[in-house]
N, C-alpha and C positions, 0 to 999 in steps of 0.2 A: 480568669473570672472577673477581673478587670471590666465594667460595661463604662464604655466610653461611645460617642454616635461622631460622625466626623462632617467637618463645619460648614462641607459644600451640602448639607442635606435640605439646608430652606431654599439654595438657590434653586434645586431641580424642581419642587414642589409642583410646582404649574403645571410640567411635564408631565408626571402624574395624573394629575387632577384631569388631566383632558383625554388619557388612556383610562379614564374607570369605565365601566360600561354601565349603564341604568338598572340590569339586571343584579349585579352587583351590587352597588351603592345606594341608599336613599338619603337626602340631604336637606334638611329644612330649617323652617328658625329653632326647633324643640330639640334634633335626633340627629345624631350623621350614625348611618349603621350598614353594616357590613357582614354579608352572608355568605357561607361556603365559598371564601378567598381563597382556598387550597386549590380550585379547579380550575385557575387556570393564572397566568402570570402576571395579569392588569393590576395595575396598583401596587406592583411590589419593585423595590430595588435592586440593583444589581448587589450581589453579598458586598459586603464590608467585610476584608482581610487584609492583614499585610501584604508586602509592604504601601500598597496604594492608600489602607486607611485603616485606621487601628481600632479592633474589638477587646484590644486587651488581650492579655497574651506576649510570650515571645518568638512564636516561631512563625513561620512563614509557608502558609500551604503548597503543597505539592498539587492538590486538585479540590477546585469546589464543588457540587451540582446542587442543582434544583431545578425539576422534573414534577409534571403535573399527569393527570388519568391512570396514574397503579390501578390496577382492577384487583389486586393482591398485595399482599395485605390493604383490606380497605374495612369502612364501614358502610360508606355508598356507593362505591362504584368506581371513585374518583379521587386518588389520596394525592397528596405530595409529597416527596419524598428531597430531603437536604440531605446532605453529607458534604462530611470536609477529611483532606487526608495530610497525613503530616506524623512531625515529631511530636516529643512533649510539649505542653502549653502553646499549642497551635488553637487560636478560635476562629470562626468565622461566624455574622449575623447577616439574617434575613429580614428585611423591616418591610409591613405593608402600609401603605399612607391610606386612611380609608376616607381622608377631609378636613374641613376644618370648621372650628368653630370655639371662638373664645368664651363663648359664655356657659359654657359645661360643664358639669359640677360633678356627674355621677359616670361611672367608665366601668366599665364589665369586657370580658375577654370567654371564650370557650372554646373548647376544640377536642378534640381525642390524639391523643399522640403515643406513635406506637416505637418504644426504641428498639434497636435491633440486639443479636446477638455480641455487637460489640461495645454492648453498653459498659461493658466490665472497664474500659481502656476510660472511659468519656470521664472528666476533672467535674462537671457540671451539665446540667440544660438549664437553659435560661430561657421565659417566657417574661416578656417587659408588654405595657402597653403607657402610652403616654400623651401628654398634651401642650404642645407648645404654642404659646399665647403671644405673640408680637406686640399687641394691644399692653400689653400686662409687663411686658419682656421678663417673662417665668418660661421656664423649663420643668413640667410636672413630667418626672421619671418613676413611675410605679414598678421598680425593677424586680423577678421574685427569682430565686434558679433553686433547683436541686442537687443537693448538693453530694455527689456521689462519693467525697471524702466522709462528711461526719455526717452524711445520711439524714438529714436536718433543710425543711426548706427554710432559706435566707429572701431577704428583703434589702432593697436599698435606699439606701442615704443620698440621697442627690448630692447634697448643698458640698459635703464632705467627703462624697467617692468612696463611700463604704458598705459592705456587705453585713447585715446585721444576723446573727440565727433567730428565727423563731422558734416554738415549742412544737413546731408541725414537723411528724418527721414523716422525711420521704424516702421510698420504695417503688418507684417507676422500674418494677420488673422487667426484662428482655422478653421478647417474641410474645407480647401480649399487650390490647390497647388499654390507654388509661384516659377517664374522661377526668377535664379539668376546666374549672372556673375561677377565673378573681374578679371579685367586687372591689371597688374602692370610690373613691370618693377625694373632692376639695371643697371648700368651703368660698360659697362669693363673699366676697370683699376683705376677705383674709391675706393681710399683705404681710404682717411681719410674728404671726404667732409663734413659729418654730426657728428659734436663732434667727431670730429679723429676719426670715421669708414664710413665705405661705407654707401647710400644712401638708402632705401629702398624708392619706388616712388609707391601710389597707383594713380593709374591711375583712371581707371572709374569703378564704383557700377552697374551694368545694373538690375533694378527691375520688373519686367515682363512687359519686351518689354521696359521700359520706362533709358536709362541710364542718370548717372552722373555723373557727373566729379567732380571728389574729388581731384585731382591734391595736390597732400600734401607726403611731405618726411621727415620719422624720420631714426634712423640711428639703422645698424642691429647692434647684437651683435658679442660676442665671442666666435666660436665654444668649445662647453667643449671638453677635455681631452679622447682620445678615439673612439670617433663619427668619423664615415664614409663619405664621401659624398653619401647625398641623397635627391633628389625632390619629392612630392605630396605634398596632402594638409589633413585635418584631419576635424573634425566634432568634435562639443563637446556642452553637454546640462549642465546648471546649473541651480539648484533648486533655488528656490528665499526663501520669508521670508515666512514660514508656517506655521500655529499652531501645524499639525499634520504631520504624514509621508506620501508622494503622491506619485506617479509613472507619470514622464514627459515622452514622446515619440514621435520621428517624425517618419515620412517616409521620403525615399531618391529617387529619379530615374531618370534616363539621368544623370548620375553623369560622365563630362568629365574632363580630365587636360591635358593642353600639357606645356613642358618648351622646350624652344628654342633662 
């Protein structure tokens, strides 16, 4: 449960940025925004797992995928589908870069996400979106997961690497989809409010159809050494306590982001 990102992620950025496709992507001085990202692979990372890069966790995959057009389970046509297989406390993360832009204050995330049948096995999902600022050298990590141990969604602590509970509890039932959004928010010119760094503000959980207001601010980190400016958000499954090796999997679709 561990969300850690690994330090070659600003070098690749460019790389990225020139596989988005217009369809995709819009990017101007106000808005970088990002639409139905599940349907196809543009803009997204290769997974982050051990042992090549650590999502936190101690095990080390047996097999990753991510797979784009399910016509089943879907809600339009065109889902994506992750999964990771392995021991206990094996993760792996999926991250999309959707651009960049340092002067973004306000970040929303939504999607439908459908877990499967082996959600019983799964330790967590984790849905992060983020904003790293070269300009600023901040690292805004608005981390949130579910947390399939105490049934509770959690929030993160950048500055500190820690998983906080909120009062939002969660129930991301198997073989059925769940529509979800985070708002959140920073503040311009806020350099040292939360333990001498900037503020990270989650705003509201929206759980199908149903929001919350989590209103709660921990303080971001320090961009590493290197890293580019870049916004989207990422996806990440982790295995829980197992006896033996399982294969966790969701499906993804309507997966939107905009920073502005």
């Amino acid at each position: 449960m561990k969300l850690v990102l690994r330090s070659v992620l600003g070098l690749y950025l460019g790389l990225f940025f020139s596989a988005l496709s217009v369809a995709q992507m819009r990017f101007d001085a106000q808005e970088v925004s990002a639409r139905n990202v599940d349907d196809s692979m543009k803009g997204w990372k290769p997974v982050c797992a051990l042992p090549s890069c650590n999502p936190g966790g101690s095990g080390v995959p047996t097999k990753t995928s991510q797979t784009v057009n399910h016509r089943s389970p879907s809600k339009d046509g065109r889902s994506m589908e992750v999964s990771v297989s392995g021991r206990s406390y094996t993760n792996a993360l999926w991250t999309y870069i959707a651009g960049h832009d340092d002067s973004a204050t306000s970040f929303s995330m939504s999607f439908s996400v459908y877990p499967t049948g082996s959600a019983s096995v799964a330790g967590s999902y984790e849905f992060d979106q983020f904003d790293f600022s070269s300009s600023t050298g901040v690292e805004f990590m608005w981390g949130s997961q579910c947390n399939q141990v105490n049934h509770l969604w959690q929030v993160f602590d950048q500055l500190h690497g820690h998983w906080i509970n909120t009062s939002v509890k969660c129930s991301l039932t198997p073989n059925a989809w769940h529509q979800l959004r985070w708002d959140v928010h920073r503040v311009a010119g806020d350099t040292d409010r939360c333990s001498g760094k900037p503020c990270m503000y989650y705003d509201t959980l929206t759980v199908d159809g149903v929001p919350h207001a989590v209103n709660v601010k921990y303080p971001a980190g320090r961009l590493p050494r290197g890293w580019g400016s870049a916004v989207g958000f990422q996806v990440q499954i982790d295995i829980g306590a197992t006896g033996s090796p399982v294969t966790v999997d969701e499906f993804i679709d309507i997966a939107d982001f905009t920073a502005m």
